[in-house]
C-alpha positions in Angstrom: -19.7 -2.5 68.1 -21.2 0.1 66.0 -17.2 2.0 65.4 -18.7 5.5 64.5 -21.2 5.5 66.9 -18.0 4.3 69.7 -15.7 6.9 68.4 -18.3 10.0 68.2 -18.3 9.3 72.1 -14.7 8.8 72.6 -14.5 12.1 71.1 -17.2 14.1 72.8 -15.5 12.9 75.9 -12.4 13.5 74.7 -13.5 17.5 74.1 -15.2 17.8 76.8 -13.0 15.8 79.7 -9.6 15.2 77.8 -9.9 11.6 78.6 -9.2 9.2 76.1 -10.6 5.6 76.2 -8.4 3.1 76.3 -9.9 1.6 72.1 -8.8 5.2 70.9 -5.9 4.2 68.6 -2.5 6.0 70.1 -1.9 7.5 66.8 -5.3 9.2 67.4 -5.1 9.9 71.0 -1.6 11.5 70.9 -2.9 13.8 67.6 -6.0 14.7 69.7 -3.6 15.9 72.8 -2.0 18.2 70.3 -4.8 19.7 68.8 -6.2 20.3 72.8 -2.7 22.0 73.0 -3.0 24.2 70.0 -6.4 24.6 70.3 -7.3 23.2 66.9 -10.9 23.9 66.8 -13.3 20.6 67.3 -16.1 22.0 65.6 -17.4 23.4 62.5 -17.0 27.0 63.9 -13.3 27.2 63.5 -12.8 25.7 60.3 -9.4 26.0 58.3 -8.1 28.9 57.1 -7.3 29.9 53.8 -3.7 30.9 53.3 -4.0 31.8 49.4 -5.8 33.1 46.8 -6.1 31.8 43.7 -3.4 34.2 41.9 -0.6 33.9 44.9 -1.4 30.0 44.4 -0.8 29.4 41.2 2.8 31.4 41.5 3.6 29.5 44.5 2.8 26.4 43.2 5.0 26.8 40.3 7.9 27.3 42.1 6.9 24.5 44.9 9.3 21.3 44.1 5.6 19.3 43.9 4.4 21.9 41.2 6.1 19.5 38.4 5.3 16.2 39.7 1.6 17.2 39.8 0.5 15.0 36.8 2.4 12.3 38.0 -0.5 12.0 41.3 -3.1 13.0 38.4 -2.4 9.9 36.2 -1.9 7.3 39.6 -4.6 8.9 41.7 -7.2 10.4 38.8 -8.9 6.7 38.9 -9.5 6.6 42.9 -12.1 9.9 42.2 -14.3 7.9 39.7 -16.6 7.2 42.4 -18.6 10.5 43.0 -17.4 10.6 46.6 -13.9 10.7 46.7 -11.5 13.3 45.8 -7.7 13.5 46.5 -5.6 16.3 47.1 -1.5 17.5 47.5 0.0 19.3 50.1 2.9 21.5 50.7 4.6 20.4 54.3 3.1 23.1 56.3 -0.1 21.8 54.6 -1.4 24.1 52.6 -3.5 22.2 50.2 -1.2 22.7 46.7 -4.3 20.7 44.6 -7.5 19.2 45.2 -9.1 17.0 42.7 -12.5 15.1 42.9 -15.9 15.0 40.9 -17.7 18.3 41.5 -20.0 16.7 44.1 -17.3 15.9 46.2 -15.7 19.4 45.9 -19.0 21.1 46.4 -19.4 18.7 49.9 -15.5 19.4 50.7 -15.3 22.9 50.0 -17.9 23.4 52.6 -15.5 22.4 55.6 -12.6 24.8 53.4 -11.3 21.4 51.8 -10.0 23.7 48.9 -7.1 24.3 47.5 -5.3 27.5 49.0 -6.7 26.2 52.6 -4.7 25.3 55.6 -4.8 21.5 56.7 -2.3 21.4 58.9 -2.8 19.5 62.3 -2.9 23.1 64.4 -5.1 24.5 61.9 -8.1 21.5 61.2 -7.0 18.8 63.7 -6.3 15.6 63.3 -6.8 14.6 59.8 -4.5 12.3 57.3 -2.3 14.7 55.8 -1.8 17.3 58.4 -1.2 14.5 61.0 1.3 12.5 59.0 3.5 15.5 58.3 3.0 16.4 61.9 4.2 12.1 63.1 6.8 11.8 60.0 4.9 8.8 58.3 1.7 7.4 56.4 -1.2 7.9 58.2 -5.2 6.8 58.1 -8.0 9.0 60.0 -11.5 7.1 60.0 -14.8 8.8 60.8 -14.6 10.7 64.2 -11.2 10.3 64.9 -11.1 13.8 63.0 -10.5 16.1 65.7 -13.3 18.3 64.0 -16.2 17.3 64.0 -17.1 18.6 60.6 -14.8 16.2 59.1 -16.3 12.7 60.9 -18.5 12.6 57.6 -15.3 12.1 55.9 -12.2 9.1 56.2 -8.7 9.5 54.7 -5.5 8.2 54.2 -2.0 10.5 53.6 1.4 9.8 53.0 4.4 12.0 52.9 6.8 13.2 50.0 10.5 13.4 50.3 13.2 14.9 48.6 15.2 12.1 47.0 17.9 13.5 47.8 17.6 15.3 51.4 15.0 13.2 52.7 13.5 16.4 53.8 9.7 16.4 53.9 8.3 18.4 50.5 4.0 17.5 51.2 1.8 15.0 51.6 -0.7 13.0 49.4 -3.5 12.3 50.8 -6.9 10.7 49.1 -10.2 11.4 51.2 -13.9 10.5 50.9 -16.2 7.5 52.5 -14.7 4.5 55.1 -12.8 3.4 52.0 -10.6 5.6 52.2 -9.2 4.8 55.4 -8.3 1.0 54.4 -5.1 -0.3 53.7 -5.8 0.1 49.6 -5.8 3.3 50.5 -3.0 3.7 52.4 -0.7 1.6 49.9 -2.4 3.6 47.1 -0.7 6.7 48.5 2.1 5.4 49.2 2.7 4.4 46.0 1.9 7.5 44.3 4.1 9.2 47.1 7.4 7.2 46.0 6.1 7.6 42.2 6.5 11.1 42.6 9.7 11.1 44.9 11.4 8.6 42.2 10.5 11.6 39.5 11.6 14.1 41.2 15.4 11.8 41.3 15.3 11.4 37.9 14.9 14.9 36.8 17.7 15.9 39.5 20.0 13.3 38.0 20.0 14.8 34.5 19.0 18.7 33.5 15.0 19.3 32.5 15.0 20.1 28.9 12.9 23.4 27.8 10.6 25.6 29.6 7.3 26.1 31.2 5.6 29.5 30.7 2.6 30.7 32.5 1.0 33.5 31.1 -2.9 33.2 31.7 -4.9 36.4 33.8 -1.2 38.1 34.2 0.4 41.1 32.4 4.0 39.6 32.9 4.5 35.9 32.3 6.7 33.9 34.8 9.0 31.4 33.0 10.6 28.4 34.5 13.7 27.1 32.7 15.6 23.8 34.0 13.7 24.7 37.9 14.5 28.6 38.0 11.5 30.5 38.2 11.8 34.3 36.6 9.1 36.8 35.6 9.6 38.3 32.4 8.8 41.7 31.3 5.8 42.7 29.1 7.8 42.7 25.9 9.6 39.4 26.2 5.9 37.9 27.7 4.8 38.8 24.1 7.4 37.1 22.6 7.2 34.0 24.0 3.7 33.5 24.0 3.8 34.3 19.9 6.8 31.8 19.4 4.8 29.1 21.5 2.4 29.8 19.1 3.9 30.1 16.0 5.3 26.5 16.0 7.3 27.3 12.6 9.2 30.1 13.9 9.7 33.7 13.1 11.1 36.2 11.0 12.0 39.5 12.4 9.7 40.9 10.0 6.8 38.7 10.7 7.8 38.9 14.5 7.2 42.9 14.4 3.8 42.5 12.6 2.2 39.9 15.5 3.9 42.0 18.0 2.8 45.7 17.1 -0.5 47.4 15.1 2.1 50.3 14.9 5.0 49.8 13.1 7.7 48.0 14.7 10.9 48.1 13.1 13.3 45.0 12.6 16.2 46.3 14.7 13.5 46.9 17.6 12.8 43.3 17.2 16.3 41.8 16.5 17.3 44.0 19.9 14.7 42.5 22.0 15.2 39.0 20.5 19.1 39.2 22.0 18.2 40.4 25.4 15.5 37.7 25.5 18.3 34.7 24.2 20.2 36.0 27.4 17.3 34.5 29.6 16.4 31.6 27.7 20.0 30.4 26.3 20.9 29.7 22.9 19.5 25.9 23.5 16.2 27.1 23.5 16.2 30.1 21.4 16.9 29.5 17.9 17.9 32.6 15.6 17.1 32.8 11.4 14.0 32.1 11.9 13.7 33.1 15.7 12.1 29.8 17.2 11.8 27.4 20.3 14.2 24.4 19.8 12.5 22.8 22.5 9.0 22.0 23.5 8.1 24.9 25.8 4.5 23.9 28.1 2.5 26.5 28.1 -0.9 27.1 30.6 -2.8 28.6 27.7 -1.4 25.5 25.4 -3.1 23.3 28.3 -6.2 25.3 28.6 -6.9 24.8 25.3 -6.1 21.2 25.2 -8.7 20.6 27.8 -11.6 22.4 26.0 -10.6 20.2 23.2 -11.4 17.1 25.3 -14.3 18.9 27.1 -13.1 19.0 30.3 -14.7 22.4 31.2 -14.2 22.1 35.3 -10.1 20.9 34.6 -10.2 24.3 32.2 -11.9 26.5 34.9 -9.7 25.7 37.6 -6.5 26.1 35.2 -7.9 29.8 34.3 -6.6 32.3 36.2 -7.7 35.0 33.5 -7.7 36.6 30.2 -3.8 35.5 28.2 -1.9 38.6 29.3 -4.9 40.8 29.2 -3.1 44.4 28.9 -1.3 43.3 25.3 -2.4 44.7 22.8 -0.5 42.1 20.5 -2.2 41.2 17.2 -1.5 37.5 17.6 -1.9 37.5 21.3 -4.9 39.5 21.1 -6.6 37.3 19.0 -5.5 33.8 20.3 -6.6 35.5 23.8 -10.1 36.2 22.5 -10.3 32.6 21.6 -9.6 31.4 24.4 -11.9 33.1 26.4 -15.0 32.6 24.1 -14.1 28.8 23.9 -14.2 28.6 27.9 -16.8 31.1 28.2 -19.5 29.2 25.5 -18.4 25.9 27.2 -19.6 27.5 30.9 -22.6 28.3 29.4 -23.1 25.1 27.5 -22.9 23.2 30.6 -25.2 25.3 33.3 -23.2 23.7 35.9 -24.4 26.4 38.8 -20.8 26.1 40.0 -19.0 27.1 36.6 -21.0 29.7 36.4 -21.1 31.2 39.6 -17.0 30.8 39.4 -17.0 33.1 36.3 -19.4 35.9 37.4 -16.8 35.7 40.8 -13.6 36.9 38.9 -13.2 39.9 37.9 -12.9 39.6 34.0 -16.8 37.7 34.6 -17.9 40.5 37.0 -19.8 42.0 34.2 -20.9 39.4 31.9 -24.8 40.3 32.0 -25.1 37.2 30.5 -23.7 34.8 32.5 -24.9 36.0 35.3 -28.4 35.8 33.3 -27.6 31.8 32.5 -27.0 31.5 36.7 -30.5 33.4 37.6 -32.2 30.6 35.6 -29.8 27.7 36.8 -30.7 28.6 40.5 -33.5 27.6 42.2 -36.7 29.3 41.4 -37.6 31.8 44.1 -34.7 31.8 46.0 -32.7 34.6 47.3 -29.7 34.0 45.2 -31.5 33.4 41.9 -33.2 37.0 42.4 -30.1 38.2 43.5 -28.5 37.3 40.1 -31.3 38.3 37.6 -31.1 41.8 39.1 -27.4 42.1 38.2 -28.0 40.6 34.9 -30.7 42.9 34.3 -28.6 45.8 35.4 -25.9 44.9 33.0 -28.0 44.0 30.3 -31.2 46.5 30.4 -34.1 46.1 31.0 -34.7 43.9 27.6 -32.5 41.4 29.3 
């Protein structure tokens, strides 16, 4: 029996009739009643919605309890995406898609049914698929072919697990890996589950003892938000500064050299030494260190990260971290200038590549709205004669002139 063929007519007749044939795994059959019931759509003209830009993401994603056990399903999972075709991708338990990782074929293919991170995969929203269906039966789950309730996604097989709290057992996501048949077998399945109880049994061992330091994200926002042992605060423009230039300045800070990086105008000491003591009341003397002012602990930083992944060339990693200039409105020395570096690293990189998608991501943001020549670099990445290419060699003319 040819099993796509047998399944793409179990579900036609399921659409059309509601009648489910008796080789229809129950698993399926009682997923596919509830999509009928929420009227999931079954084709590709309701396809799932996106809950999230890329800004309210990243905030909400650093609060999420999976936001910190991220790189653990990046290290277990990162190998099952070295084949082209497969990508694999977090949840939060209403199934919002918290991270989505692949090769950029596979994203390009997935993002065209909304597979994207941001997007809505829960049973009511896409159908039956892997991780909306096992949060919505409470276990591990595998969706082959057309047993999608969509029928955009019968391309596509997956497998999904769920994530616990260690301690509450309540349900914080799912893990799900997705591309050919493959992905549907039992590997699969136990390949989840293991990074699922990885991640569950990190999660219990950084309950069971207080994280150490801090995590600062700072990148495309004016006031960075600061997470110190799991509380989530955003600090104001002045402390942002701070922080950024002590993660910087490894060697710590005198309240002289402190008001030099801070200010082009001149900053006195007791401006500093006054910010300096409100700042210690956020971060707590274990952190802040005083004569000179310094971290005592590591602090991880996205702007630290970014440029750790230009170092090892991974341009797409860096793209998707960037959610814009290092807090663009300071006007910092030191934050100015490791902020300019940044961007010209990433920026050069983009254009080194010609990867259509990079480039097209850049000239979408608003900081790459008006780079005349990016969007130049995408006219001549594009297909020759087509609407899109002609589309972006007019902008890049207009920004550039007519010598462009």
């Amino acid at each position: 029996m040819d099993t796509r063929s047998e399944l793409r007519k179990a579900h036609e007749l399921f659409v059309c009739a509601e009648t489910v044939l008796p080789f229809v795994r129950p698993v399926v059959a009682s997923s596919w009643r509830r999509c009928a019931l929420a009227r999931a759509g079954s084709d590709d003209r309701r396809l799932p919605a996106t809950w999230m830009g890329a800004a309210e993401l990243a905030d909400y994603r650093m609060r999420h309890p999976l936001g910190s056990v991220l790189p653990v399903f990046d290290a277990l999972l990162g190998g099952s995406i070295d084949d082209g075709g497969h990508l694999f991708a977090v949840s939060d338990a209403n199934g919002v898609l918290l991270r989505v990782r692949g090769r950029t074929a596979a994203l390009d293919r997935a993002g065209r049914m909304n597979f994207a991170e941001g997007a809505n995969w829960s049973e009511s929203s896409a159908g039956t698929n892997a991780p909306g269906t096992a949060l919505a039966v409470g276990h591990p789950v595998r969706v082959f072919s057309a047993e999608h309730y969509n029928e955009v996604v019968h391309p596509w097989s997956c497998s999904a697990a769920l994530v616990r709290d260690p301690h509450t057992g309540r349900v914080l996501g799912a893990v799900d890996v997705t591309g050919d048949e493959t992905a549907a077998s039992p590997y699969a399945l136990a390949l989840v589950r293991a990074a699922a109880a990885a991640a569950e049994a990190e999660l219990l061992g950084r309950r069971a003892r207080p994280r150490p330091g801090a995590a600062i994200r700072a990148l495309g926002r004016d006031e960075a938000l600061l997470e110190v042992d799991g509380r989530v605060r955003r600090l104001s423009r002045r402390h942002s500064e701070i922080l950024v230039v002590l993660v910087l300045a490894r060697a710590g800070r005198t309240a002289g050299r402190l008001a030099v990086e801070l200010s082009d105008a001149e900053l006195g000491t007791s401006t500093v030494r006054a910010e300096m003591s409100r700042l210690r009341a956020v971060l707590g003397d274990r952190l802040l260190g005083s004569r000179p002012y310094e971290l005592r602990e590591e602090v991880s930083a996205d702007f630290g990260d970014l440029g750790a992944l230009l170092a090892e060339g991974r341009v797409h990693d860096a793209m998707a971290l960037y959610d814009g200039p290092l807090l663009p409105s300071s006007d910092a020395p030191l934050v100015r200038e490791h902020r300019e570096s940044l961007e010209q690293q990433l920026r050069g990189a983009v254009l080194a590549g010609g990867d259509v998608r990079l480039l097209r991501r850049w000239v979408d943001t608003g900081w790459g709205s008006t780079d005349g020549v990016v969007w130049q670099a995408l006219s001549r990445h594009l297909p020759k004669g087509s609407a899109a290419g002609a589309a972006a060699a007019a902008r890049a003319r207009g920004l550039l002139g007519s010598a462009g």
